[in-house]
C-alpha positions in Angstrom: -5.4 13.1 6.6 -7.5 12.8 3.3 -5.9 16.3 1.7 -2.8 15.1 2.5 -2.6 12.0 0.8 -3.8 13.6 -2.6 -1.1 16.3 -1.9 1.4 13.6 -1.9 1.9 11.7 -4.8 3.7 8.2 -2.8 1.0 8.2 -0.6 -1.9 8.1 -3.5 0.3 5.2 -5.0 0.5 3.2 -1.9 -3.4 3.4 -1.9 -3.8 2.4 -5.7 -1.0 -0.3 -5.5 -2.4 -1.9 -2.4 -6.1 -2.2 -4.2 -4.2 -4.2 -7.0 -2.4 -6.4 -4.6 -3.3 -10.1 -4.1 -1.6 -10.6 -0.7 -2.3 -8.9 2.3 1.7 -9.7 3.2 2.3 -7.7 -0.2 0.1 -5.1 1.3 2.6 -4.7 4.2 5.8 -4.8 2.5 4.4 -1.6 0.8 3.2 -0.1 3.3 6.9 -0.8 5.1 8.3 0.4 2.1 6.6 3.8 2.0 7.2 4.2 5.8 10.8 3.9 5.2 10.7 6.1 1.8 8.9 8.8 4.3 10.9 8.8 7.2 14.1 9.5 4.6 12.4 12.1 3.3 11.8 13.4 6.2 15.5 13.7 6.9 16.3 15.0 4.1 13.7 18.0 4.1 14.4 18.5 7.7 17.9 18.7 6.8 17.8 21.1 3.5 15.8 23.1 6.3 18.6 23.8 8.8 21.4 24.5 6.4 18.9 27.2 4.2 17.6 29.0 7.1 19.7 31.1 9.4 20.2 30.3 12.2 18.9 33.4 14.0 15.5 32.9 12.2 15.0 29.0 13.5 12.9 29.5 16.3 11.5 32.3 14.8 10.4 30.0 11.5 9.2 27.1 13.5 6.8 28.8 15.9 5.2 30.0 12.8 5.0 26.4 11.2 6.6 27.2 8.3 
């Protein structure tokens, strides 16, 4: 979980802005916030994924973890 958080640059924000935040409530809008901004991101690379790989390499590409 650590080396993922450095390796994405949202995340590493999230965790600097909520040190700086006076609220705890503030604290969970971001953290809300990023959830949201993730899970759209999420879509969108999962959907950039189908329409660039064929479709006779999906399975193939997704045992493999790619």
């Amino acid at each position: 979980m650590v080396e993922e958080v450095f390796r994405r640059p949202e995340l590493l924000g999230l965790l600097y802005s909520a040190g700086l935040m006076p609220s705890i409530w503030l604290v969970a809008a971001a953290l809300t916030l990023s959830g949201a901004a993730d899970m759209v991101s999420g879509v969108f690379g999962g959907t950039a994924w189908n329409q660039t790989v064929p479709e006779h390499m999906h399975g193939r590409l997704a045992a493999s973890g790619c």
